[in-house]
C-alpha positions as CSV (number, residue, x, y, z in Angstrom):
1,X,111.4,93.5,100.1
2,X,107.2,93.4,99.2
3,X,106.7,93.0,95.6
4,X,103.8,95.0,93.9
5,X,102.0,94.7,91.2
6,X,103.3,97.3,88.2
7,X,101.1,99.8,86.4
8,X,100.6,98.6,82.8
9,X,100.2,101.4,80.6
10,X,97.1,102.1,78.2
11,X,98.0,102.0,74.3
12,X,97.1,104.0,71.6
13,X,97.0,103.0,67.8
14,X,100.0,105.1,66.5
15,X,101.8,105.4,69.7
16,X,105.4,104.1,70.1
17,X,105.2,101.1,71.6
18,X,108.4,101.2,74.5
19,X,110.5,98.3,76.0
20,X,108.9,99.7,79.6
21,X,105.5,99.3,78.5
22,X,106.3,95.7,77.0
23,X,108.3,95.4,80.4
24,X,105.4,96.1,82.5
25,X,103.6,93.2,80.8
26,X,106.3,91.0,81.4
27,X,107.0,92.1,85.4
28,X,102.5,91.3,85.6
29,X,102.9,88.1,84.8
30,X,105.6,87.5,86.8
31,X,103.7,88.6,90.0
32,X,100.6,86.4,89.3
33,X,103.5,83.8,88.9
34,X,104.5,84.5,92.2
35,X,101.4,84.6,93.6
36,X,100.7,80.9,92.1
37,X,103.4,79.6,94.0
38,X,103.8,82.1,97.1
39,X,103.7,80.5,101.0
40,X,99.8,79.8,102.2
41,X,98.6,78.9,105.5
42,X,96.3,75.6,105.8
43,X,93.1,76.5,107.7
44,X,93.0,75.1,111.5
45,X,90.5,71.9,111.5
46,X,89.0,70.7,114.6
47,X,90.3,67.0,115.2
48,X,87.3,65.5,116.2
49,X,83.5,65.4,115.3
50,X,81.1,68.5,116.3
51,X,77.5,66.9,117.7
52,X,74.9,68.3,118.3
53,X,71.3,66.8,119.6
54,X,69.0,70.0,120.0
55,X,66.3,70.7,118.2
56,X,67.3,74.6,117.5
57,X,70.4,75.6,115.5
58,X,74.0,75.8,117.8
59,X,77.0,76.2,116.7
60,X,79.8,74.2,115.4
61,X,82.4,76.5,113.8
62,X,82.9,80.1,114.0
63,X,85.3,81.2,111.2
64,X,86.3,84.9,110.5
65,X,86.9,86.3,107.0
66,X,87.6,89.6,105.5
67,X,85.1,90.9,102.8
68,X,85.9,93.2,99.7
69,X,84.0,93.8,96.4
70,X,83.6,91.1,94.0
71,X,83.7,88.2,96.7
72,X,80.5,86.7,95.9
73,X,80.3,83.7,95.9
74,X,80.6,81.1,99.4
75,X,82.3,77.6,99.2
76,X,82.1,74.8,101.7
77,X,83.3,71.8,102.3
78,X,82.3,69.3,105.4
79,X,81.2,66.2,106.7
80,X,78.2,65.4,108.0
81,X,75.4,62.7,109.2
82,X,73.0,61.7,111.9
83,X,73.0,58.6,113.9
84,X,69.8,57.6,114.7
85,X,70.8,54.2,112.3
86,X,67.3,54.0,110.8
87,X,67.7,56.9,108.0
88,X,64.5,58.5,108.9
89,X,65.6,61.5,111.2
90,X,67.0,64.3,109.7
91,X,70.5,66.1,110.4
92,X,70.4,69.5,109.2
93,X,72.9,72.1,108.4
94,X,73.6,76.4,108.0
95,X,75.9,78.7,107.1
96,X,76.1,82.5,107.9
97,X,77.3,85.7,108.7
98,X,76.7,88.8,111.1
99,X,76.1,92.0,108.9
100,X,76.3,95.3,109.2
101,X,72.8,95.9,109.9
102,X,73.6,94.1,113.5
103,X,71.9,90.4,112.3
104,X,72.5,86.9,111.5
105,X,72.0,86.2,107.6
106,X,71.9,82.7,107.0
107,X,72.5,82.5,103.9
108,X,72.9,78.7,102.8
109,X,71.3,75.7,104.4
110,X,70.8,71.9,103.7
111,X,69.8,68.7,105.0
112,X,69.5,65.1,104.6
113,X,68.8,61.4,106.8
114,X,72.0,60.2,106.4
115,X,73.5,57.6,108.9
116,X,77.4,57.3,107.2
117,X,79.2,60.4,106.9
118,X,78.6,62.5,103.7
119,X,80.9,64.7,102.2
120,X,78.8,67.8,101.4
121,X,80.8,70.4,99.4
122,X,79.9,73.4,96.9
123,X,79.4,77.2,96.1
124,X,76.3,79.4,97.0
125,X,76.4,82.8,95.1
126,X,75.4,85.2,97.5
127,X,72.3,87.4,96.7
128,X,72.5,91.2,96.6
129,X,70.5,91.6,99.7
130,X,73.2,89.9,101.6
131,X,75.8,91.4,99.7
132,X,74.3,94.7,101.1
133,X,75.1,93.9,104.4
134,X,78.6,93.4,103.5
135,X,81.3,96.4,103.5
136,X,84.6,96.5,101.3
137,X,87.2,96.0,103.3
138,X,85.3,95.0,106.8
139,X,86.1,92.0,108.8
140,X,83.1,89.6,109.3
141,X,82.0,86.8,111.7
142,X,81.1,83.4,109.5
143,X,79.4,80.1,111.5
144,X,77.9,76.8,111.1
145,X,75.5,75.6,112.6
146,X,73.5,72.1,112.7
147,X,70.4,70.5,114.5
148,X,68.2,67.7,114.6
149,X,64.9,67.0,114.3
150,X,64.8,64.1,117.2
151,X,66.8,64.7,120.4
152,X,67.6,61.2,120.8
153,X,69.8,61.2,118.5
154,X,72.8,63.5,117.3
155,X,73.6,65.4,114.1
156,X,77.5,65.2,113.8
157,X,79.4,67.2,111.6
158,X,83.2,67.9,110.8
159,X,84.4,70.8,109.0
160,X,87.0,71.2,106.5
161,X,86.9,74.5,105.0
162,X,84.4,77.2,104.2
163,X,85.1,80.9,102.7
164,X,84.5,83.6,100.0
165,X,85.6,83.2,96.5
166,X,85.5,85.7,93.6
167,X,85.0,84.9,89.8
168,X,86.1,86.8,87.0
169,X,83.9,88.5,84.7
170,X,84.3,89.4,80.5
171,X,87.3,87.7,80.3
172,X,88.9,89.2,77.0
173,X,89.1,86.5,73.9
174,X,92.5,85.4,73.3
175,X,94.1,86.3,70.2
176,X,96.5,84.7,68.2
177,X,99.5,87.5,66.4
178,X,100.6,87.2,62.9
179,X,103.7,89.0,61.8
180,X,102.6,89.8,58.5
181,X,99.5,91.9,60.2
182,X,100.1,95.7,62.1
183,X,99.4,95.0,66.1
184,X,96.2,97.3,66.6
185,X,96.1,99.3,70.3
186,X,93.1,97.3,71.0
187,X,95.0,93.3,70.9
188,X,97.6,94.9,73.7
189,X,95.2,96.5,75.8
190,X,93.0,93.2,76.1
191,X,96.2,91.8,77.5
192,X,96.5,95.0,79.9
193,X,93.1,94.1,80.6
194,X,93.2,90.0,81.1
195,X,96.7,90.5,83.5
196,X,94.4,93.5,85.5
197,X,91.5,91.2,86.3
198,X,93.8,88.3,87.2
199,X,95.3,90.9,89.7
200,X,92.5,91.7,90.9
201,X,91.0,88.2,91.4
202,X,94.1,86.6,93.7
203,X,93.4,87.8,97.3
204,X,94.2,90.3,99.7
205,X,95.0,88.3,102.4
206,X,97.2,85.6,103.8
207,X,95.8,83.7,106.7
208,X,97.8,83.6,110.2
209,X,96.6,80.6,110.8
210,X,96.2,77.0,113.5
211,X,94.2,77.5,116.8
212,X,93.9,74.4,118.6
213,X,94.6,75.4,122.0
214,X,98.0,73.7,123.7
215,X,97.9,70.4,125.9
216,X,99.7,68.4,128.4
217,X,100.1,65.0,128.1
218,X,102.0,62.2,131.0
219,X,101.3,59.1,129.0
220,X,104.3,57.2,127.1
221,X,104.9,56.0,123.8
222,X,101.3,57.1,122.3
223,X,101.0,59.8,119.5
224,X,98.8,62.9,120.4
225,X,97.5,65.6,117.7
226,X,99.1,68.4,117.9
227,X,97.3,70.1,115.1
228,X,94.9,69.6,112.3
229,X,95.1,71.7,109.6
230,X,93.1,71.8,105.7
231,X,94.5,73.2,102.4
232,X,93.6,73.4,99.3
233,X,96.3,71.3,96.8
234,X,98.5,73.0,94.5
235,X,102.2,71.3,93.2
236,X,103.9,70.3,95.2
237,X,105.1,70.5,99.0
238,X,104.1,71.1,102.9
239,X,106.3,73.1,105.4
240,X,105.4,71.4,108.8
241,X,106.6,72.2,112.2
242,X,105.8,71.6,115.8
243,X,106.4,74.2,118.9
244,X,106.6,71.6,122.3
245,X,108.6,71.4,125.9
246,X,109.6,68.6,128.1
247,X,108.2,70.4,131.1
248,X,109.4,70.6,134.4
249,X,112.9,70.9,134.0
250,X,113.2,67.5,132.1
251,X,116.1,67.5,129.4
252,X,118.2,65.0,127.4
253,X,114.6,63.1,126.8
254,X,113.3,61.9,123.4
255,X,110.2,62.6,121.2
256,X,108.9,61.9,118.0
257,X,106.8,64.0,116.1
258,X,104.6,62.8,112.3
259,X,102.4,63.9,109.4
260,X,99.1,62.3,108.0
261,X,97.9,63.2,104.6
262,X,93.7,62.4,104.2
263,X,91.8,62.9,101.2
264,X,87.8,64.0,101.4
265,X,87.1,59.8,100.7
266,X,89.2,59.0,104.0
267,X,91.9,57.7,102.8
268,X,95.3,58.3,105.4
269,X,98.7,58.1,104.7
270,X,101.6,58.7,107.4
271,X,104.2,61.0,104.8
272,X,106.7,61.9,107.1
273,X,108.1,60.5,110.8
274,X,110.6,62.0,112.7
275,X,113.5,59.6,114.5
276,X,113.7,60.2,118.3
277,X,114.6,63.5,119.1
278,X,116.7,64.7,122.3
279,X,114.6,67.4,124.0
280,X,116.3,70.3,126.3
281,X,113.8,71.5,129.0
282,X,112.8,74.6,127.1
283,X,110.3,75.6,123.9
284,X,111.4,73.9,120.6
285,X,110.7,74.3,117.4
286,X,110.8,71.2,114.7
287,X,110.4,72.1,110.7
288,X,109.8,69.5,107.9
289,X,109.6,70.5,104.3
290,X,107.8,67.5,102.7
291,X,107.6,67.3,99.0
292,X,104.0,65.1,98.0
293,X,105.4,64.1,94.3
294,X,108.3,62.4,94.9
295,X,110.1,60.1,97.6
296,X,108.4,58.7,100.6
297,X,105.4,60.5,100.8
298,X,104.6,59.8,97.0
299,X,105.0,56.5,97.9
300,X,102.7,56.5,100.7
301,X,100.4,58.8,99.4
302,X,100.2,56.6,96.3
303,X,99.6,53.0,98.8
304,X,96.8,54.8,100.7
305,X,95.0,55.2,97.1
306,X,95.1,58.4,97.0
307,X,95.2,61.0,94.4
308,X,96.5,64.3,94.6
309,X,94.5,66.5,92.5
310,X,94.7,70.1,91.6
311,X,92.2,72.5,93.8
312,X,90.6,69.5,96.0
313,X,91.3,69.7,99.9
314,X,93.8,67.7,101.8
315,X,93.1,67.2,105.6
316,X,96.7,67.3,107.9
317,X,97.6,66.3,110.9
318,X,100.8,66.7,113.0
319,X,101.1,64.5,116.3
320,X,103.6,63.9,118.9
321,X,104.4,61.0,121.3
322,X,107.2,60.9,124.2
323,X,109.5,57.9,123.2
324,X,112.0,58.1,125.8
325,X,111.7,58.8,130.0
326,X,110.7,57.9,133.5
327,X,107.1,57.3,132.2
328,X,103.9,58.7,132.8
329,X,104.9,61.3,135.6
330,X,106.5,63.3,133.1
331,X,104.8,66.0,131.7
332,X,105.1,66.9,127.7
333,X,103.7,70.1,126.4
334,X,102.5,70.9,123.0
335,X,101.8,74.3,122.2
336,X,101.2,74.5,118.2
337,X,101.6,73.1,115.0
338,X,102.0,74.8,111.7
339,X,100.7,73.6,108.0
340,X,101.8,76.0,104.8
341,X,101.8,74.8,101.4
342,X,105.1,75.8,99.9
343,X,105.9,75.8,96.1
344,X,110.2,75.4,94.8
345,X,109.3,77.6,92.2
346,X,109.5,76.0,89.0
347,X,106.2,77.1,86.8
348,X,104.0,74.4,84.9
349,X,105.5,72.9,81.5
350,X,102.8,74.9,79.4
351,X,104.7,78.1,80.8
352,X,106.3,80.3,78.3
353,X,108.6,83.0,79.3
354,X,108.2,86.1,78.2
355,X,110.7,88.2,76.4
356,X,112.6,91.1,78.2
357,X,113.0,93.9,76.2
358,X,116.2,96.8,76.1
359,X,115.8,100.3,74.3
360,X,115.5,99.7,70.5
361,X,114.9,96.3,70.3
362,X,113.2,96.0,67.3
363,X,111.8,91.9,67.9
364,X,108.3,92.3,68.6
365,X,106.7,89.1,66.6
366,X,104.2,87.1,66.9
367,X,106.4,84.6,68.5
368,X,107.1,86.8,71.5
369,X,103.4,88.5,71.7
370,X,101.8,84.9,71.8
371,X,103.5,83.9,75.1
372,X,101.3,86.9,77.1
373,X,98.3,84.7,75.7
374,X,99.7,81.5,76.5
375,X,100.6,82.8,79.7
376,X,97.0,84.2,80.7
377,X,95.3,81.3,79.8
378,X,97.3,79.2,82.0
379,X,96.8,81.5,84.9
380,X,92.9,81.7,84.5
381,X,92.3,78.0,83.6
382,X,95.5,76.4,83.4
383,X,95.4,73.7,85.3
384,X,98.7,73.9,88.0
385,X,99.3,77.8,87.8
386,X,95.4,78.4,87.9
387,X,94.8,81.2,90.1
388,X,92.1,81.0,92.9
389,X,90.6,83.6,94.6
390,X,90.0,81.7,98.1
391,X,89.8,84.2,101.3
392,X,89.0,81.2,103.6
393,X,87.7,82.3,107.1
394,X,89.9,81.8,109.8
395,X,88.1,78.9,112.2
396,X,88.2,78.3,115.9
397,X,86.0,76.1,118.1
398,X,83.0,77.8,119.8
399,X,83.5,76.5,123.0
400,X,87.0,77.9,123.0
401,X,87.5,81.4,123.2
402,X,89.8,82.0,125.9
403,X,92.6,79.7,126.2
404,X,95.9,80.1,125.0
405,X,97.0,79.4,121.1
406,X,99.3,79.8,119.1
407,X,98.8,80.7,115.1
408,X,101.6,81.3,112.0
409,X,102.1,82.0,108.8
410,X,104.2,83.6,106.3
411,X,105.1,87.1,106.4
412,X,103.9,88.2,103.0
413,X,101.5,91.8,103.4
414,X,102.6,94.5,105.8
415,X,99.8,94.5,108.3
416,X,99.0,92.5,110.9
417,X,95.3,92.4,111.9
418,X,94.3,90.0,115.1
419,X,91.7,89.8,117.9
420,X,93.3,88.7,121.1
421,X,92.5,85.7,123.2
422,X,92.3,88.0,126.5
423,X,91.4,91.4,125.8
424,X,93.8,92.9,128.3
425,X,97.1,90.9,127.2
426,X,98.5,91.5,124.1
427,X,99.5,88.4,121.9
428,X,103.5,87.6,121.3
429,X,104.9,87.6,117.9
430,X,107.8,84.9,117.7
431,X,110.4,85.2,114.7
432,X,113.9,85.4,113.4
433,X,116.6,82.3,114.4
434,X,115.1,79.5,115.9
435,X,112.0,81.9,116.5
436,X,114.1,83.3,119.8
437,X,112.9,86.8,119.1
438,X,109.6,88.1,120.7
439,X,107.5,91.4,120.3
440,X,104.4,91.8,123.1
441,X,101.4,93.6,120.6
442,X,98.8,96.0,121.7
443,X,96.1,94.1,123.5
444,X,92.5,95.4,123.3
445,X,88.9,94.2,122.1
446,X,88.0,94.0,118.5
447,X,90.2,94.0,115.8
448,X,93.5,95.2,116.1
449,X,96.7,96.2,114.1
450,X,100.1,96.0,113.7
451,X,102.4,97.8,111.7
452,X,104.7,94.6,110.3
453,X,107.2,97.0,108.5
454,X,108.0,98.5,112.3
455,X,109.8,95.2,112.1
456,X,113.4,95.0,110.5
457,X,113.9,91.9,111.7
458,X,111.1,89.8,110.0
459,X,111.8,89.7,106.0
460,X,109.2,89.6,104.3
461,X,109.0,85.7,103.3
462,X,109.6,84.5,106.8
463,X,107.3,82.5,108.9
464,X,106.4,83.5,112.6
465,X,104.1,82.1,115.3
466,X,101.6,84.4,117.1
467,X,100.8,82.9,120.8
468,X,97.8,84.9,122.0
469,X,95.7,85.7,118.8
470,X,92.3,84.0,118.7
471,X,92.4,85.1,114.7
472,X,95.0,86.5,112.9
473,X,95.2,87.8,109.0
474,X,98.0,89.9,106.6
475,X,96.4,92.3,104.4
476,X,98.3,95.5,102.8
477,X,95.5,98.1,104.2
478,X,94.4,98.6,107.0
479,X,91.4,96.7,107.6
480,X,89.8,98.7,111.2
């Protein structure tokens, strides 16, 4: 079942106060809870270096993001430098979106001489001429694009993530109860009114997400990425998985599929590597959960020196290699990988559950009023249950808008918007057991939708793979 987010009633001085109202309290901060640690898609990350020598902006990265009221503010995060050697020429960078007035509004820009990769990340509050261009609810083009002042030499760049964020605005001062002292309306309602704007913060969508386009490979016994994927770190663990074939007909081979873990310094560590693994001829599907605080890949994680941080972004990649065969005449085919940070649930220490109330409980203390406090602050500044507001646009490469790809994600919202690769096939939605089921969607130009509750079959909480999309999001409305 899809879990909503409960109306809180208003209170009145004099009124009496009712386990369902306390309830409702209780049940809101038990969503943002589960929002904290729900199933989110790592961004698709091209493998290898964008260049550029021109003169004039071209772009690099075309991302698409959904727009609503109150997302303000752009992030980005990237790598970038020029290599001329001589740290006089200039690489230079931009950043934004087609509006509704039917033009490009580039709305951030930067530059520098740098000859060693830079890592270039921050925020850039968008100004309320942009923000006119911008509709709640629509579904917007983003890109990046760099140039260089000398066309001898090339500006490079390599993107890790770039989106919309919201902040929160006249956050309500916390207040500490006393039992001796009568709860005033007002003390409850600024709790109605912190759990409100924390629901209103967390976002709308959940990215259906990968895109690097499938590939055949002869060689033998050398690893191939499959997919590159960024995320943003939260406690504590990745769900991985691989979608390949032995082709032509080829069964009772072996493979071996891994995971790298790479910090923004570049800093790599292998945290997970698969023994051989028989193959059958047809499409399979390999899943690793991988938990990054403890066993193996906290070890490695902890040799390659790095640190894993609340909120910075993590760079993964999933590869493959044949291990086992007549060589290089056989063909193995990758299709997709998928990268979703996955949580097991268990809140941060600071968190205090709150109390469930029956009809005529008479308990309402300090003690138990204190926790919805203790409770809100963790979930606007607390550290590992922190909510973010990131709606990060979904990338693809420029130069690669028609091949086949496969996206996926967690089935959390129940619609489906995509764009299809070829406007007059639909894209095919893989789920249930071992992913065996399929459903062909609606092709078309533009955005379309599907109706994800027409689906018994896919639970809300399962993953799927989309083959087809070029860009694929969950939202509960629909968005065209």
């Amino acid at each position: 079942m899809r879990l909503t987010f409960p109306e809180i009633p208003t209170v009145a001085d004099n009124m009496a106060l009712s386990a369902a109202t306390l309830n409702a309290h209780k049940s809101g901060l038990e969503f943002l809870l589960g929002v904290s640690h729900a199933p989110y898609s790592a961004t698709w990350a091209d493998a290898a270096w964008q260049e550029e020598f021109a003169t004039t902006y071209q772009t690099v990265a075309i991302g698409y993001g959904y727009y609503r009221t109150g997302l303000s503010k752009l992030y980005y995060e990237f790598d970038i430098y020029q290599d001329s050697g001589n740290g006089t020429n200039h690489w230079y960078a931009q950043i934004g979106f087609y509006g509704d007035d039917d033009s490009w509004h580039w709305v951030y820009s930067t530059s520098g001489t740098d000859t060693a990769s830079q890592h270039e990340s921050g925020t850039h509050d968008l100004t309320s001429g942009e923000l006119a261009q911008l509709t709640d609810g629509g579904l917007y083009q983003w890109r990046i694009q760099i140039k260089t002042d000398d066309t001898g030499y090339h500006s490079k760049l390599r993107l890790w993530q770039f989106g919309l964020r919201s902040a929160i605005a006249d956050w309500p001062t916390s207040y500490t109860f006393v039992n001796t002292q009568t709860f005033a309306a007002e003390k409850l309602n600024d709790i109605r009114t912190a759990t409100n704007k924390l629901r209103d913060h967390v976002p709308d969508t959940v990215s259906i997400s990968g895109g690097r386009v499938g590939s055949n490979n002869n060689d033998h016994d050398s690893y191939h990425v499959v997919q590159e994927s960024v995320y943003r770190y939260r406690a504590e663990s990745l769900w991985c998985a691989i979608a390949f074939q032995h082709d032509n007909g080829y069964s009772g081979r072996t493979v071996k599929w891994r995971v790298t873990f790479e910090d923004t310094g570049g800093n790599s560590a292998t945290i997970y590597e698969s023994g051989d693994l028989t193959t059958t001829g047809r499409t399979q599907f390999k899943t690793q959960e991988i938990d990054l605080t403890a066993g193996s890949a906290a070890t490695a994680i902890s040799n390659a020196s790095i640190t894993l941080t609340q909120g910075n972004f993590y760079r993964v990649t999933l590869a493959i290699k044949k291990t086992t065969g007549a060589g290089d005449q056989e063909v193995l085919r990758w299709y997709a990988g998928a990268v979703i940070r996955v949580s097991d649930g268990t809140p941060d220490g600071g968190w205090d559950v709150p109390n469930y109330w029956a009809h005529g409980d008479t308990d309402v203390g300090a003690t138990h009023m204190d926790k919805y406090w203790t409770d809100l602050t963790l979930l606007y500044t607390g550290g590992n249950e922190e909510l973010w507001s990131d709606h990060p646009f979904q990338p693809r490469d420029p130069d690669d808008d028609s091949s086949d790809r496969w996206l996926s994600g967690p089935h959390r919202m129940r619609r489906l918007h995509y764009r299809c690769v070829d406007t007059d096939t639909g894209p095919t939605l893989h789920y249930g057991s071992s992913y065996a089921s399929t459903l062909t969607l609606d092709s078309g130009s533009g955005w379309q939708m599907y109706d994800l509750e027409n689906l018994p079959d896919l639970p809300y909480g399962d993953y799927y793979w989309l083959e087809g999309a070029l860009v694929a999001l969950e939202c509960d409305e629909d968005l065209t």
